[in-house]
C-alpha positions in Angstrom: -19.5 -13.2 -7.6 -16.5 -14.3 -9.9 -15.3 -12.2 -12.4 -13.1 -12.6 -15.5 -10.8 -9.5 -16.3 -9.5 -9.2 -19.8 -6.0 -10.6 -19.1 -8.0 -13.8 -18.7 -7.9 -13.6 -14.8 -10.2 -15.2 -12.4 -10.9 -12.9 -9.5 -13.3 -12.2 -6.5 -15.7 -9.0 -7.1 -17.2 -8.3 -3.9 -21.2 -7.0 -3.8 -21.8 -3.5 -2.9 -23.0 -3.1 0.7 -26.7 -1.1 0.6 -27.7 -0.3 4.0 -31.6 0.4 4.8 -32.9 1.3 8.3 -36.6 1.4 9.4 -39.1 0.2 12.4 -40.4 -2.6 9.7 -43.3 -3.4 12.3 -46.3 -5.8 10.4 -43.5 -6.9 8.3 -46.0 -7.4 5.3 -45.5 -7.6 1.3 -44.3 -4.1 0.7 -41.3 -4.3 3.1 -40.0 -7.8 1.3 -40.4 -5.6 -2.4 -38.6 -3.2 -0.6 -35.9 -5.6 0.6 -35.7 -7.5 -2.8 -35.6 -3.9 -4.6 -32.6 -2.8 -2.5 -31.0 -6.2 -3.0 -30.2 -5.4 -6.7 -27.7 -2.8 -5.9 -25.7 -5.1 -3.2 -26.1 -6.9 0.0 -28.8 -5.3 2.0 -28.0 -5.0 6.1 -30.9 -3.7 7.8 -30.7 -1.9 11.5 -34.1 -1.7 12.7 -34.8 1.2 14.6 -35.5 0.4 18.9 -38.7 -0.7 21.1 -37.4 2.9 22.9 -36.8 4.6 19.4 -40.0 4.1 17.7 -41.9 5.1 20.9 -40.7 8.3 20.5 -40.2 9.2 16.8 -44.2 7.8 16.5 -45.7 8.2 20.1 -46.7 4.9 19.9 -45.6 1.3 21.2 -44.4 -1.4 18.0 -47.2 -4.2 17.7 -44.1 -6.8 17.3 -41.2 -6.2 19.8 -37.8 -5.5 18.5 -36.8 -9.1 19.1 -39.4 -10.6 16.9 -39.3 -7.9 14.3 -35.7 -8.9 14.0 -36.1 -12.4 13.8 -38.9 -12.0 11.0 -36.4 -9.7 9.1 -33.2 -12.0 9.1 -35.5 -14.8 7.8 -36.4 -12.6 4.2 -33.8 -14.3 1.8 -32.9 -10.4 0.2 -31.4 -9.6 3.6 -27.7 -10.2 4.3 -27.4 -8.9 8.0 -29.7 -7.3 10.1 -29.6 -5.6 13.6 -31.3 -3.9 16.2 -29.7 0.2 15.9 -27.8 1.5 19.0 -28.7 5.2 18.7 -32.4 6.6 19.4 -33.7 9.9 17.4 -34.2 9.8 13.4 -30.3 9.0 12.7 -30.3 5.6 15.5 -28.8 3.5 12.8 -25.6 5.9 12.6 -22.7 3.7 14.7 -24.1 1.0 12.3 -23.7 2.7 9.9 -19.8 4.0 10.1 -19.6 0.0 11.0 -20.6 -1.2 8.2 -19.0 0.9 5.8 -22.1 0.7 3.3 -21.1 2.3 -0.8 -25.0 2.6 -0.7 -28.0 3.8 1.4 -31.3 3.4 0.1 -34.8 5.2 1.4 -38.2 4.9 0.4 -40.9 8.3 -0.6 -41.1 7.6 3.4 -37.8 7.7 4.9 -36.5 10.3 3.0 -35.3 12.8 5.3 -32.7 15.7 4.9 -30.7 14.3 8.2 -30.4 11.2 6.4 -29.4 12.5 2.8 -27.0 14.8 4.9 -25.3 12.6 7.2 -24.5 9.8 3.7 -23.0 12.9 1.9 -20.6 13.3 4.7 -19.7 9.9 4.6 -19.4 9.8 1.2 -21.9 7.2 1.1 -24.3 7.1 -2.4 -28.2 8.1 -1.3 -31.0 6.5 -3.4 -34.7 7.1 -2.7 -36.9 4.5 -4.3 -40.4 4.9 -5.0 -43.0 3.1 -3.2 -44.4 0.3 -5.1 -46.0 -2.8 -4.5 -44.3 -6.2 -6.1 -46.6 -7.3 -9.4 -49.9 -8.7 -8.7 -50.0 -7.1 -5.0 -51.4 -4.5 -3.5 -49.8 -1.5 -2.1 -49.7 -2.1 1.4 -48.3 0.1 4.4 -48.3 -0.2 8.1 -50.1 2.6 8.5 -52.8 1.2 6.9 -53.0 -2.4 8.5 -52.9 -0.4 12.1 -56.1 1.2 11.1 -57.9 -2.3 9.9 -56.7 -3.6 13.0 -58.8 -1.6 15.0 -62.1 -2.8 13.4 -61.3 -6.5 14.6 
């Protein structure tokens, strides 16, 4: 982004870096909002949480391995960076996080936990909860949800 400063200067103004972590299995329409939402405070890097991780924290095995879930996440244009996170447990994402160096972390209603809110204030890193809503002219649409259809085919 190039900015102008009132001495008449050109400069560089670098984006703010957002960071967003989550399992983002059935990557479906509510995700990309998600994404795209995030995206107008900064660059977005996502660290997807673990094959291992998930297991655990929802006693259940991910529909789309970590590889693939990755690959369908770099491809979503509101996403500058994403990676699989090192850790395991609800804070797995946390060496990516001190990595990157984020101004911003952003949640959903979801992912809202007091670990999370916690661990940004000692970083100093801004915490921003955004409400779940589908993009205009979609419907709401969690993965949760498409699980249970699933079953009936």
């Amino acid at each position: 982004m190039i900015c102008q400063w009132g001495s008449g200067k050109m400069g560089l103004m670098r984006k703010k870096k957002v960071f967003v972590s989550g399992c983002f299995d059935l990557l479906h329409s509510g995700h990309v909002e998600f994404f795209r939402r995030a995206g107008k405070y900064g660059d977005v890097y996502v660290a997807l949480g673990s094959d291992k991780t998930i297991g655990k924290l929802k006693n259940r095995p991910t529909i789309n391995p970590e590889n693939e879930r990755l690959f369908m996440v770099r491809a979503v244009r509101y996403v500058k960076k994403a990676f699989i996170a090192s850790g395991s447990g609800m804070l797995d994402f946390e060496s990516e996080l001190r990595r990157v160096k984020p101004q911003i972390f952003i949640v959903n209603e979801d992912g809202n936990r007091p670990e999370k809110r916690q661990l940004c204030r000692k970083l100093g890193i801004r915490y921003i909860v955004l409400k779940r809503q589908p993009a205009r002219g979609l419907p709401q649409r969690s993965t949760t949800e498409l699980r249970k259809n699933l079953q009936y085919y």
